[in-house]
Structures are given as C-alpha cells and as structure tokens.
C-alpha positions in Angstrom: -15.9 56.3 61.5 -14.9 53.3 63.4 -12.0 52.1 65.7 -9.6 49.1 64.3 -6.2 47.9 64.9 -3.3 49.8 63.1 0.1 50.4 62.6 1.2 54.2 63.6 3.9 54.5 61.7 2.0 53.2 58.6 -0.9 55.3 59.5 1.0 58.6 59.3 3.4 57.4 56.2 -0.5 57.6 54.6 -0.9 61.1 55.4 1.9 62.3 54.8 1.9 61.0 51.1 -1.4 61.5 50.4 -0.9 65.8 51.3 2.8 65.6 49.4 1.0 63.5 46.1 -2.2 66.2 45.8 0.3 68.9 45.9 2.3 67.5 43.1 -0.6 66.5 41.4 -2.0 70.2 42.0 1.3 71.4 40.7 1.0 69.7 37.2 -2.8 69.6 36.5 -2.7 71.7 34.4 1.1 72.0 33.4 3.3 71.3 30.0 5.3 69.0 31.5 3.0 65.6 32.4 -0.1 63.9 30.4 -3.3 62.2 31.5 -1.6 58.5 32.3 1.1 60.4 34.1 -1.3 62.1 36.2 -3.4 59.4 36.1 -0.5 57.3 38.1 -0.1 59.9 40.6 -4.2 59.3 41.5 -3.5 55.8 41.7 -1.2 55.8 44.5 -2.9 59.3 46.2 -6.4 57.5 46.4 -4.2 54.2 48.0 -3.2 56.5 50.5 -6.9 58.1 51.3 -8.3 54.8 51.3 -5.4 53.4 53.8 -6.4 56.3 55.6 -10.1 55.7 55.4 -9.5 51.9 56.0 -7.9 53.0 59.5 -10.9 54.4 61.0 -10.3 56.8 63.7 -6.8 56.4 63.6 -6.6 57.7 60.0 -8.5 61.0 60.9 -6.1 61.4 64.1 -3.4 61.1 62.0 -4.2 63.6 59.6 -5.2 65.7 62.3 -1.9 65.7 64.0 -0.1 65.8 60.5 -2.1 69.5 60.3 -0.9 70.7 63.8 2.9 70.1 62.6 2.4 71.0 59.1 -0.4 73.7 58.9 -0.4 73.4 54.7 -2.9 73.0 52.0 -2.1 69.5 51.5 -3.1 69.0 55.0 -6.5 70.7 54.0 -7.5 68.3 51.8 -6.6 65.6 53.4 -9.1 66.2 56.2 -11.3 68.0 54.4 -11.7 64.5 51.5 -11.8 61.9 54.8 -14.5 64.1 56.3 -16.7 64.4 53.0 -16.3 61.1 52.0 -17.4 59.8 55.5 -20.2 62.3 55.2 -19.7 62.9 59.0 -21.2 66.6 59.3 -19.0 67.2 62.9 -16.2 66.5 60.7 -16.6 68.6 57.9 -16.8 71.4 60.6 -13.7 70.7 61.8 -11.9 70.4 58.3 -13.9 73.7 57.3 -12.9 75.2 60.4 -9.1 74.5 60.1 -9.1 75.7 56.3 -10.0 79.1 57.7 -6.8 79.8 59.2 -5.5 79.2 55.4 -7.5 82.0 53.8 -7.7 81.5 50.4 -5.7 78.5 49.9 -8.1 76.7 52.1 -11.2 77.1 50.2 -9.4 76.1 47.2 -7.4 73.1 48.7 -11.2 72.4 50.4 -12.5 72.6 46.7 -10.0 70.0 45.8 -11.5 67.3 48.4 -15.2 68.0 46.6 -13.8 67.5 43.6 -12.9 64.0 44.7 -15.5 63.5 46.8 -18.9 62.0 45.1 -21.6 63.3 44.9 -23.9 61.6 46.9 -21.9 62.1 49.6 -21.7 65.6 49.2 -25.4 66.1 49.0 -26.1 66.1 53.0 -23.9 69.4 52.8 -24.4 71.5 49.6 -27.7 73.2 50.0 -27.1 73.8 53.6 -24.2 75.7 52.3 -25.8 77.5 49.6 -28.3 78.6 52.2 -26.6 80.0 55.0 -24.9 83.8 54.9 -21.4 82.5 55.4 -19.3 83.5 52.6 -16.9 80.7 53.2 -19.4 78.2 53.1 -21.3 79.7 50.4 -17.9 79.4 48.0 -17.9 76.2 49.2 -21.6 75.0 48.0 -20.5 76.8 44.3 -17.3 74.6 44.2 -19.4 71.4 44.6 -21.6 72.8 41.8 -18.9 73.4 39.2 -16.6 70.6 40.2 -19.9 68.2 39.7 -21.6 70.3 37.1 -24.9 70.6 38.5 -27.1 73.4 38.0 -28.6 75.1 41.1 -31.0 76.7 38.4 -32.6 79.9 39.3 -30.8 80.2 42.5 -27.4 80.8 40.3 -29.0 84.7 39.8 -29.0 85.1 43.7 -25.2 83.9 44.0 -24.2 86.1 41.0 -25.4 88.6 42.6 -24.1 88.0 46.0 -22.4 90.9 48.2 -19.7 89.0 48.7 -17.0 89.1 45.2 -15.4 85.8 45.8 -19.1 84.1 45.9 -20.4 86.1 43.2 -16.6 85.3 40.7 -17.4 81.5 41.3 -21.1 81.8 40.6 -20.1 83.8 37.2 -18.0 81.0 35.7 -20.3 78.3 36.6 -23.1 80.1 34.7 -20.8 80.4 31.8 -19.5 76.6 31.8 -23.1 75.9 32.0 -23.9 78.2 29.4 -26.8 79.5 31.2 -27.2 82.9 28.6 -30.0 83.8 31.5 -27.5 85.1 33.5 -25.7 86.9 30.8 -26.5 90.3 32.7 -24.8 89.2 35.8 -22.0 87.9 33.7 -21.6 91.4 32.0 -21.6 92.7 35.4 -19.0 91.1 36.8 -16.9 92.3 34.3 -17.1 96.0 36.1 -16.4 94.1 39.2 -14.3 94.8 42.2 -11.5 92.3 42.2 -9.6 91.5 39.5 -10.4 87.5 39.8 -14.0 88.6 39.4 -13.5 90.6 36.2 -11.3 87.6 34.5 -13.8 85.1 35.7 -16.6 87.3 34.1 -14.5 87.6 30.9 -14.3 84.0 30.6 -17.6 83.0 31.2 -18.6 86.3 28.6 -16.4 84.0 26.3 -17.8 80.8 27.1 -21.5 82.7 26.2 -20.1 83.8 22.7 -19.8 87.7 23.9 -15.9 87.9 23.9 -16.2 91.1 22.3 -17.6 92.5 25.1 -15.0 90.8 27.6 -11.8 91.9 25.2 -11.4 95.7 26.7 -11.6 94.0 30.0 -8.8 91.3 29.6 -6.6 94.1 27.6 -7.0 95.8 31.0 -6.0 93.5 33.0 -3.0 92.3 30.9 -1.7 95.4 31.1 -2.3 96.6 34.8 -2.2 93.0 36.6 1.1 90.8 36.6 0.0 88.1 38.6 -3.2 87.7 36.3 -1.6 88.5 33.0 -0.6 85.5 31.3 -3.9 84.0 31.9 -5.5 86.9 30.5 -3.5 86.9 27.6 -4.5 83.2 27.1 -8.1 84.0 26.9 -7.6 86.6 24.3 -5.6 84.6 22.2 -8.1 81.9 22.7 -10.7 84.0 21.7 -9.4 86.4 18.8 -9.0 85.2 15.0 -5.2 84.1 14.4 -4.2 86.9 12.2 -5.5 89.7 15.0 -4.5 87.8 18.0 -0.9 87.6 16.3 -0.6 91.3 15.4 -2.1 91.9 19.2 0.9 89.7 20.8 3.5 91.3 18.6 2.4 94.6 20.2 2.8 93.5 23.5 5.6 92.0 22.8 7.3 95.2 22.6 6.2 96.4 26.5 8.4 95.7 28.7 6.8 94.6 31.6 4.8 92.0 29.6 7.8 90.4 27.4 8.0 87.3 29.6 4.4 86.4 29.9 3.9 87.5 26.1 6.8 85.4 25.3 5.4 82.6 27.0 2.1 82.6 25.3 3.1 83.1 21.5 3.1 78.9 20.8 -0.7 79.6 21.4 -0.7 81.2 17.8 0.2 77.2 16.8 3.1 78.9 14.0 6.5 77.0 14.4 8.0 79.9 12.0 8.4 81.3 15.3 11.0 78.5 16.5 14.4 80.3 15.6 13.0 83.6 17.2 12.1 81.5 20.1 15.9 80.0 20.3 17.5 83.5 20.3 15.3 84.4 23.3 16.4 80.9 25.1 19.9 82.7 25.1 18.6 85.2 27.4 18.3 84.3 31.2 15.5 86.6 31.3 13.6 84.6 28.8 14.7 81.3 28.5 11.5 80.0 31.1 8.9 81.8 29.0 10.6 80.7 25.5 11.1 77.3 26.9 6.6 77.5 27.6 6.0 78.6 23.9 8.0 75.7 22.5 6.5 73.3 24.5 2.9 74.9 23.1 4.1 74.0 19.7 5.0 70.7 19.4 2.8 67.7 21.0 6.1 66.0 22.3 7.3 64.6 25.5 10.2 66.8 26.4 11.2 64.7 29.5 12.2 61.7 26.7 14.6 64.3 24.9 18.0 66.8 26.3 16.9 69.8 25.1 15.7 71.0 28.8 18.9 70.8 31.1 19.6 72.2 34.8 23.5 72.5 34.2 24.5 76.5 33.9 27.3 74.7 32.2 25.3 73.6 29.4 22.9 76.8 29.2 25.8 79.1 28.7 26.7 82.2 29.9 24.8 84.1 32.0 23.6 81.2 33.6 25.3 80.9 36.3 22.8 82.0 38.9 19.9 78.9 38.0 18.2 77.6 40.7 17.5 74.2 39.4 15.0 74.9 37.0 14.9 72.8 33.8 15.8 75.5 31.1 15.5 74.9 27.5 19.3 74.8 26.2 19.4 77.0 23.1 22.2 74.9 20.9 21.0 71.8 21.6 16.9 73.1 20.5 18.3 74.6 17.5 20.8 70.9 16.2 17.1 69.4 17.0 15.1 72.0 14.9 17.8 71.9 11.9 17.5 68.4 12.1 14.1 67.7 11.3 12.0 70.8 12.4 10.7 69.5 15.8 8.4 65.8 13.9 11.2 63.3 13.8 11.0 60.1 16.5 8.8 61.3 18.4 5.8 59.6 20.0 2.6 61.7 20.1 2.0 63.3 23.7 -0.8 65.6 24.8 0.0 67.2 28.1 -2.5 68.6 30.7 -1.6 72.2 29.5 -2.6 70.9 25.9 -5.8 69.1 26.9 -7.2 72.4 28.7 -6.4 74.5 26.2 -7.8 72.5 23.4 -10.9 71.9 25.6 -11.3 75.7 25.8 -10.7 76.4 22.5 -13.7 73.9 21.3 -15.3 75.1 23.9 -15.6 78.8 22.8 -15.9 78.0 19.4 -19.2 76.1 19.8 -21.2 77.9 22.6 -23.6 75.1 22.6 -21.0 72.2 23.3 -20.2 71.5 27.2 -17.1 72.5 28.4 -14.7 69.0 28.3 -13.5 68.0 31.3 -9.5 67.7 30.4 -9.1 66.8 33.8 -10.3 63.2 33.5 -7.4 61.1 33.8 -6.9 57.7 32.7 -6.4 54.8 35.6 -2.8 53.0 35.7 -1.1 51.4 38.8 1.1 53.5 40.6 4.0 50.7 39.4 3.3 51.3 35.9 
C-alpha cells in the first residue's frame, strides 16, 4: 500500500458509494426485479469505486476506515475487508476480520462477499492458514473462499463437516454438495439432524444436490412448518425437488395453513402454471397478500415488470385497504387482470431473465442432473455504468 496525492473529498465519495452500491447489489442478487446487465451495471461503477479507492493508496484504506467508525454497517465490511484481500496485506486482513466481529453474523457474510470478489491468487496467502487454525470465525471464512471459488479442499472437507462448531460444519455441508462430493454423503445426512436450523436446510440442499431429496423432504416439511424466517426457502427447495403434480397437491395443502399462506402464496409461480393467474389477481386485492401474489406472477412470466404499470406505490391506485403502504411497489389487481384479458401475459414484451429466474433455473438443472456443476447464475455481464 503506498502513499500518493489525493483529493479527500473524492476519496471518501469512493467509500461511501462503493458500501451503498454492494448493498444494493446484495439486495437484488438474487431478486425478481433486476437481470444480469442490470446487475452487471451496478459492478461496473462498484469496482470504479474500489479501484479509486485502491488507486489512492493509504488514503483509500483511511478512508474506509473512518467511513466504518461513523457508519459501523456491512457495506463498510466489505469495503475493508476487499481493499485488504486484494492488497494481500496480511496486517490488514486482521484488522478488516477484526472489525467484522463486532457485526456477528453479518460480518462473516459481508466478509464472504469481499472473497467472492477478490481472486484467487490473492486469496491464497490466507485460506489454508484459516482452514488450519481453531478459530471458528476464520475457519467459516477459509470455507467461503472455497465455495465462492469452487475449489475442493479434498479430504480435509470430512474434518470441516464434521467440525464442533455448526456454522463451520453448515458451510462445509453445501460445498460438498455443490461439489458433489457423494463421499461425504454421511456427513451430509448428518447435518440434516443438526442443531441449527441453517445447518439442517443447508444439509437438505446439498442431500438434493447429491440426488437423495427423498431423504431431505421430512426435513424441509419440518422446517416449513416450524421456521418462518426459513420457510419460503424451504418451500423452494421442495418444490424444486418434487414432481409437478405432487409438489402442486403439497402447496395446495399448505396453502390452507395459516401461518404459511403468504410464503405459500409467494412460491406457487414455481409450479410454472399461469392457470393460476386469475386466482393470483383475487389475492392481489388483499393487503395481506398482494407482496406474495405480486412474487408468484413475477415467477411466471419472463417479463420486465419495471417497463410495464401493473406494480404501483399509489394506495390510490391499489384500492381499498391500502391505505397504510409504505412505499412498496404492489402489484395493482385491475390493471394485472386488463393486461391478462388482453393477451394472457406474451404480448409486447421483450424476453427478460431476472437473477431470481437465473438461480432458480440453475438449481433446477442442477438437481435434475447430479453429475452437471452447479451454474454460477451469478456471473454477470460487463456494461458501463452510463449504459
């Protein structure tokens, strides 16, 4: 890291835009609403920022430094944590590690997220040392390098899926399954017993990934039905992994509980049927709903939303009931249904894949070929920021 002439104020814009652009870019990764060259923009002008920052040297790590004292956030996080990988500067990485701790959670994962755009070569100094020592922390850390890069620690993987520790031992679970290592297919079947519940839905997706869903389904029907926070991507994966005319007759039923109508709502364009539309605009007439309706429809159809009026912020245009929004983009019922009646959802309309669709179709080839890699649907493609 060296010392050069800068501008302060310039300096600090770069830090500040670079923590607000990976959060949005977090936000929508894997979201309905943008596609790979929309995402693909918003890297454009987030690596401008990291490089401005790296380009300043010294200055650029003191002024992400001081952007974390006033803003203690996971954008923050990776901002140090990517200038201190990428310079491979081990003192560094301390620090960035050391300030993610007072995060928790969020700061392995916003730590995971500078790996993941740091390469590998520069990474390397770092991995095994953290694969090796009894930290926890750092040990979650090693694992994210290894799925975000895809590399294969080989037999070491048994030792980490079997770790004391569950949030080392959920990560090393779903690595062996996106790298269909069927060795570890005891440790896998393991973690499905485990003690938290992100260990037993990572277990059930690697299970899946490994062609055992069967033996993951009782787990994921578990946690659908006990675990709120974890239940629509639970439901997800069993859709994802059941024949259409079971998993259809299984989401009807939960359908019918009430404390899993919204999430169940949201997931039925998974099924891929667009009978379902004018059930789906009745439940848009309900505030309770209209979110999780608004999801399904966006499952069905591969079309950019944003370019049409059917999702409005106006209680006025919602109708009754609506009064109370707070400024979420709702789908308006009448004006999906004109559009359905009009030409059922294919008329004018440019073809658009969104993140959401990209990981879900990745998934979905994914479990149906046990033997085919896992895509990465987070590749985006390169446009200037002015584009």
């Amino acid at each position: 890291m060296h010392s050069i002439a800068t501008i302060a104020a310039i300096v600090d814009q770069h830090a500040e835009d670079a923590a607000f652009l990976w959060l949005r870019r977090r936000l929508e990764i894997d979201g309905p609403i943008l596609d790979e060259t929309d995402i693909g923009r918003i890297d454009q002008r987030l690596e401008a920022n990291l490089e401005g920052l790296m380009a300043a040297g010294k200055a650029g790590w003191e002024a992400a430094q001081a952007r974390f004292a006033d803003y203690a956030e996971p954008g923050e996080i990776f901002v140090l944590g990517t200038l201190a990988m990428r310079w491979s500067d081990a003192k560094l990485v301390t620090s960035a590690i050391d300030a993610g701790a007072s995060l928790g959670d969020a700061g392995i994962s916003s730590l995971s997220a500078a790996i993941a755009r740091t390469p590998g070569e520069n990474l390397r100094p770092f991995v095994a040392q953290w694969l090796d020592t009894r930290d926890a922390r750092l040990r979650c850390l090693g694992l994210s390098a290894l799925w975000h890069h895809r590399v294969d620690p080989g037999q070491r993987l048994h030792d980490l899926a079997s770790h004391s520790n569950a949030n080392v031992r959920w990560r090393a679970v779903r690595l062996a399954g996106v790298l269909r290592r069927r060795d570890l297919l005891p440790e896998v079947l393991a973690g499905l017993d485990g003690e938290t519940t992100k260990e037993r839905l990572a277990a059930a997706f690697a299970a899946c990934l490994l062609g055992e869903a069967r033996s993951a389904h009782s787990v994921i029907d578990k946690i659908v039905l006990t675990e709120t926070d974890h239940a629509r991507a639970a439901i997800e994966l069993r859709l994802l992994t059941t024949p259409p005319k079971a998993g259809k007759a299984w989401l009807q039923s939960r359908l019918g509980q009430p404390v899993l109508r919204i999430a169940a709502t949201a997931s039925i364009g998974l099924l891929g049927d667009q009978a379902v539309v004018p059930w789906l605009i009745e439940k848009m007439r309900e505030p309770e709903l209209a979110s999780a309706a608004g999801a399904a429809l966006r499952d069905l159809f591969e079309v950019d939303f944003g370019d049409t009026d059917l999702f409005v912020a106006d209680p006025a245009v919602l109708g009754e009931g609506f009064a109370q929004l707070d400024d979420s983009s709702l789908p308006a019922a009448d004006r999906v249904e004109a559009w359905w009646d009009e030409g059922r959802g294919g008329r004018n309309h440019r073809l658009f894949r969104s993140m959401r669709r990209l990981r879900v179709d990745a998934l979905r080839a994914a479990i149906a070929t046990p033997e085919a890699p896992l895509a990465d649907w987070r590749r985006t493609r390169k446009f200037p920021a002015w584009m």
